[in-house]
C-alpha positions as CSV (number, residue, x, y, z in Angstrom):
1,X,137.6,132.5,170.8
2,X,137.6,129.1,171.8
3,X,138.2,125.7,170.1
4,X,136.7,122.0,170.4
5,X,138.3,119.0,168.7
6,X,135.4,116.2,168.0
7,X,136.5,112.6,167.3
8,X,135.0,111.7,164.3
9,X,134.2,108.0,163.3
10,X,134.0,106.3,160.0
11,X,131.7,103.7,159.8
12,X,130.4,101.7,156.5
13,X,127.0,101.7,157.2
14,X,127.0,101.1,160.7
15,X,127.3,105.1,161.7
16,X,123.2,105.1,163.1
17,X,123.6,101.6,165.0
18,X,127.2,103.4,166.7
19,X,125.6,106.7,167.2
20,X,122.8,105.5,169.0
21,X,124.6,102.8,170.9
22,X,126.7,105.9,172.4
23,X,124.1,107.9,172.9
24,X,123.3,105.2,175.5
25,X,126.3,104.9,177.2
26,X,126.6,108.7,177.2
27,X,123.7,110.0,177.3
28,X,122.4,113.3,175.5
29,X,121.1,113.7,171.7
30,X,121.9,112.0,168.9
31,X,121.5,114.5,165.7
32,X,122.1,112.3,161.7
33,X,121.5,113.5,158.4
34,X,121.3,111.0,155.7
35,X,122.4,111.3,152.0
36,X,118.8,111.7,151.3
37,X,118.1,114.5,153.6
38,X,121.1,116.4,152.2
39,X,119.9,115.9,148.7
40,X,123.3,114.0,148.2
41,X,122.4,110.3,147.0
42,X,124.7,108.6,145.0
43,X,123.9,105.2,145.2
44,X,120.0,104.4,145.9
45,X,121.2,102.1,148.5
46,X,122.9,104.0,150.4
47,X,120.0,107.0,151.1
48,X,118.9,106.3,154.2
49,X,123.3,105.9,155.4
50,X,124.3,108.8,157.5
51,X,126.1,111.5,155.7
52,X,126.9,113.9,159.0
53,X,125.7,112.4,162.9
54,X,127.0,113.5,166.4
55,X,125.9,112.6,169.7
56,X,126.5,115.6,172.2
57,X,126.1,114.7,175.9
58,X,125.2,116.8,178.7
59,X,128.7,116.0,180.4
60,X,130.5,117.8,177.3
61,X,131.4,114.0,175.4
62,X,131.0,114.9,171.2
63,X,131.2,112.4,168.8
64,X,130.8,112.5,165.4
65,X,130.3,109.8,162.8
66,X,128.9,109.2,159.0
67,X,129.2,106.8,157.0
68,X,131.9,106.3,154.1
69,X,130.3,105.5,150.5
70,X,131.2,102.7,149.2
71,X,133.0,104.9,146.1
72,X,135.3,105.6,148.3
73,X,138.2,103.8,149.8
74,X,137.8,102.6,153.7
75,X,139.9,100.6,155.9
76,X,139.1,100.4,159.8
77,X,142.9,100.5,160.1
78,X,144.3,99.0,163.3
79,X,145.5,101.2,166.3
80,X,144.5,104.2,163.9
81,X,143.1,106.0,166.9
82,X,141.7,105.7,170.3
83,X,139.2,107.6,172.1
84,X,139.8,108.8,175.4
85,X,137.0,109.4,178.0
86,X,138.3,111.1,180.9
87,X,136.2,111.6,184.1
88,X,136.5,113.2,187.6
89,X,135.3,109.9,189.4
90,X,135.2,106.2,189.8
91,X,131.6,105.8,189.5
92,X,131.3,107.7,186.4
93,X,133.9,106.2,184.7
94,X,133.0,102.8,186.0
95,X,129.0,103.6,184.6
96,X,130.7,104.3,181.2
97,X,132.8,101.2,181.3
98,X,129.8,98.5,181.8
99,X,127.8,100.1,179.1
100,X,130.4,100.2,176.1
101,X,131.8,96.6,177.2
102,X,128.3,95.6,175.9
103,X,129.6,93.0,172.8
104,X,133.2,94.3,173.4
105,X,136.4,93.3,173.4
106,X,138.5,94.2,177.0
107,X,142.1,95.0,176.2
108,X,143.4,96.1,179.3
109,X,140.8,95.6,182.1
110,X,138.9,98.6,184.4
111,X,141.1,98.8,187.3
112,X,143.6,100.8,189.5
113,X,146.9,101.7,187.2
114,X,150.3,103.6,188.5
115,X,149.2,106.7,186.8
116,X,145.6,106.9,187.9
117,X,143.2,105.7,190.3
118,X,140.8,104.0,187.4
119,X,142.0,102.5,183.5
120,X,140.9,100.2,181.3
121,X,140.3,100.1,176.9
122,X,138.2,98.2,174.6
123,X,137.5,97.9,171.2
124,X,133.5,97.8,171.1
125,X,131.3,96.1,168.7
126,X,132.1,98.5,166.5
127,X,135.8,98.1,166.1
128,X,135.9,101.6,168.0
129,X,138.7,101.7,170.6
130,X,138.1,103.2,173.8
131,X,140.3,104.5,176.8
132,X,138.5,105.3,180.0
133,X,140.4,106.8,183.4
134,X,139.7,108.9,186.1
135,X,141.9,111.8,185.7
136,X,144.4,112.2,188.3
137,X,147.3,114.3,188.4
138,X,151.1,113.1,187.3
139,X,154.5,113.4,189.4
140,X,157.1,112.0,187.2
141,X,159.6,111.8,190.1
């Protein structure tokens, strides 16, 4: 048997615009069911909000994402989580880079660190904070 953990975003109404915004960094298929489609409206205007989306990419990246109702409690949090994109190479990494810094904000800039050959993090227009390095092995002495 085998196990996957999926990060999974909460938005407040922005889940479509994120999903599909990583869908074009990452490539793949964007899947979203709305409150409507799941027979689960609450609140009129919140129908057409996604109650369940994921973008799967060919390279094996999952995120998920819905949208939190507005009955419920939400708080974007600060430093509640990052999400960490890991590749075998420069170019990949560096392809993924350009494409979320679209309306970002660079925290640490894309570049050579001690403990691999590529790292950088953003928070994109979303509030979402990524990590992205080329995965390199670790000697600690």
């Amino acid at each position: 048997m085998s196990v996957k953990a999926v990060t999974h975003l909460n938005f407040r109404g922005d889940a479509r615009e994120a999903l599909t915004f990583y869908q074009s960094v990452f490539g793949g298929d964007v899947a979203a069911v709305t409150y409507r489609d799941a027979g689960n409206v609450q609140d009129p205007s919140e129908a057409e909000q996604v109650m369940w989306g994921q973008v799967s990419a060919d390279s094996g990246l999952c995120v998920m994402a819905y949208d939190v109702p507005a009955r419920l409690p939400w708080n974007q949090g600060e430093n509640a989580f990052f999400v960490s994109v890991r590749g075998e190479s420069a170019e990949e990494i560096t392809t993924y880079w350009k494409k979320l810094s679209d309306g970002a904000t660079v925290l640490q800039p894309l570049a050579a660190a001690r403990w691999a050959p590529l790292y950088g993090m953003l928070r994109d227009r979303f509030g979402v904070t990524w990590v992205l390095d080329v995965v390199s092995g670790y000697d600690a002495s």
